[in-house]
Wavefront OBJ file of the C-alpha trace (Angstrom):
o trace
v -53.646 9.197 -7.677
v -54.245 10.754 -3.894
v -57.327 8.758 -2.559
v -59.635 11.390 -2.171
v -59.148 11.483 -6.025
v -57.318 14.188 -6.589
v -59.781 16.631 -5.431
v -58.372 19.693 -3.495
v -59.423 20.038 0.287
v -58.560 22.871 2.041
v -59.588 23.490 5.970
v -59.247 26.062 8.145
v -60.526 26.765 12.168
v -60.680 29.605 13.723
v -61.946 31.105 17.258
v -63.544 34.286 17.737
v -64.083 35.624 21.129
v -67.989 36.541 19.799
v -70.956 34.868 20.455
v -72.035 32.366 17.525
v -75.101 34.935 16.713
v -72.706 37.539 16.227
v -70.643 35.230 13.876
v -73.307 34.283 11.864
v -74.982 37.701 11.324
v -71.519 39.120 9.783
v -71.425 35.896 7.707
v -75.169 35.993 6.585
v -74.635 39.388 5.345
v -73.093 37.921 2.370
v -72.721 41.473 0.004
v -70.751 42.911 3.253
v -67.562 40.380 3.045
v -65.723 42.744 0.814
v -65.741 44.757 3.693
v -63.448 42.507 6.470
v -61.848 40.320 3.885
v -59.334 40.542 1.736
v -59.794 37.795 -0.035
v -63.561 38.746 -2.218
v -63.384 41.967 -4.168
v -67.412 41.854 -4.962
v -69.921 39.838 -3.573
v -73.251 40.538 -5.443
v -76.405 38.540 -4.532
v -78.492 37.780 -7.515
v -81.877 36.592 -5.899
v -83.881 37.740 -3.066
v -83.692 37.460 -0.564
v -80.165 37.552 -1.200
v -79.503 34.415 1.638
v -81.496 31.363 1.578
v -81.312 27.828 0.287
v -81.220 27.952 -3.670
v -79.649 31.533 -3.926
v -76.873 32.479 -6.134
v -74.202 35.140 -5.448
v -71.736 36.860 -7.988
v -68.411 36.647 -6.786
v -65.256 38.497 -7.515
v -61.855 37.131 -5.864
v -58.234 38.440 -6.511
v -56.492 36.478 -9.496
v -59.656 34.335 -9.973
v -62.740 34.756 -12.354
v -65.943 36.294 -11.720
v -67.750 32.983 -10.549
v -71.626 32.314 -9.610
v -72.130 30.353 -6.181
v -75.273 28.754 -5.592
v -76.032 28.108 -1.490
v -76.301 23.927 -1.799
v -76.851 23.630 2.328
v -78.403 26.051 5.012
v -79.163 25.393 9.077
v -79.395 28.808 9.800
v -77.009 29.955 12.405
v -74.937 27.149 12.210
v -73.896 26.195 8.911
v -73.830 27.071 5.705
v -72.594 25.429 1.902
v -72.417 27.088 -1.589
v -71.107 25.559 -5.269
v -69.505 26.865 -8.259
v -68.714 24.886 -11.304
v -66.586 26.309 -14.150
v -64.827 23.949 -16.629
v -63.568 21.209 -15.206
v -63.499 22.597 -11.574
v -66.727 21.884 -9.002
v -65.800 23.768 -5.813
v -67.906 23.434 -3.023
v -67.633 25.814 0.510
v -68.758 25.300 3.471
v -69.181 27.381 6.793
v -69.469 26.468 9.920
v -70.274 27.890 13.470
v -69.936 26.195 16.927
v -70.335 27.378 20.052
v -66.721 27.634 21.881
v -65.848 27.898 25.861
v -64.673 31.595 24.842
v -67.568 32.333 21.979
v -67.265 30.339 18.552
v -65.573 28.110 16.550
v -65.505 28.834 12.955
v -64.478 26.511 10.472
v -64.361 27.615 6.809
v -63.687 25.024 3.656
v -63.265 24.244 0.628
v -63.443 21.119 -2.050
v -62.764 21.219 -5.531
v -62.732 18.072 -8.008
v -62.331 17.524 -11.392
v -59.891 17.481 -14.300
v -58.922 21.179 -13.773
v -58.454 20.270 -10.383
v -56.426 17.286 -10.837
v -53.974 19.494 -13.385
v -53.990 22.963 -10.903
v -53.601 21.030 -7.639
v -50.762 22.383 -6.168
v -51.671 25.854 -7.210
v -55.274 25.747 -5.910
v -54.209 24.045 -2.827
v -51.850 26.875 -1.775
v -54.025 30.043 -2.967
v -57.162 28.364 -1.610
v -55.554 27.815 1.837
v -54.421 31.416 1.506
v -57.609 32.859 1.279
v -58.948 30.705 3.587
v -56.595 31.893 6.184
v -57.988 35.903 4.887
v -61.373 34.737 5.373
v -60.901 33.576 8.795
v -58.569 36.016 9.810
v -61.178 39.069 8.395
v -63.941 37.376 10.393
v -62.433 37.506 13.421
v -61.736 41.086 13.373
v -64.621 41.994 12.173
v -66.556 39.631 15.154
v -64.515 40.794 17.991
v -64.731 44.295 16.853
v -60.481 45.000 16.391
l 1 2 3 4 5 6 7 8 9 10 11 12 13 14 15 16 17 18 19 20 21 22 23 24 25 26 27 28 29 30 31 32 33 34 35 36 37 38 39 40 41 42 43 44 45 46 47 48 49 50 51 52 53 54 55 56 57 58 59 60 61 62 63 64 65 66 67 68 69 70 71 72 73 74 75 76 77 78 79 80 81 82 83 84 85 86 87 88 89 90 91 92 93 94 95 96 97 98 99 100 101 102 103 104 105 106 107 108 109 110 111 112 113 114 115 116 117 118 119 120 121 122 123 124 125 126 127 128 129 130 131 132 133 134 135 136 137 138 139 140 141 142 143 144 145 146
């Protein structure tokens, strides 16, 4: 078995010629992502307000199922976590914004452990670095206004 367990990690890093503020307000404005990427069909915040430690978010991707994420981690305008769990798959995302020479770093990823995990690996590791790469890609767009 890989040492990290089988689990699937996926990271990606990005630069955006926006100021980290900028970043993070298109990222906080979860329900908006449909909008620059690609890779969410719905994003649906079930609590108010909608982006805060402890809130959950209805999520629709292409060829996965509707999931609930739950934000684990929060230092606003830097950094940002959220969880899933369906059987036999925890996923956990993270966000992250840095300051760069030219605006910001962004660095988006993802973990997921467990059985399923184990047994989908190869599959999850290439659609999840896919969308990954959407993500990113969307986000910088969006940031730098092209």
């Amino acid at each position: 078995m890989p040492p990290n367990g089988g689990a699937v990690e996926v990271v990606h890093t990005v630069e955006i010629a926006a100021a980290p503020e900028t970043v993070w307000a298109v990222l906080s404005e979860l329900e908006r992502w449909p909008e620059w990427t690609a890779s969410m069909r719905k994003v649906e915040p079930l609590d108010t307000p909608p982006f805060r430690l402890g809130a959950r978010v209805r999520i629709k991707q292409p060829r996965a199922p509707t999931q609930v994420w739950t934000v684990t981690d929060l230092q606003e305008g830097r950094t940002f976590s959220w969880e899933t769990h369906r059987p036999g798959i925890r996923s956990i995302a993270g966000h992250a914004v840095e300051p760069a020479r030219d605006g910001s770093q962004v660095t988006v990823s993802i973990r997921q452990s467990g059985l399923g995990a184990r047994l989908l690996r190869f599959w999850l590791q290439r659609i999840t670095a896919r969308y990954l790469e959407i993500e990113a890609a969307g986000l910088k767009a969006r940031c730098e206004g092209s």
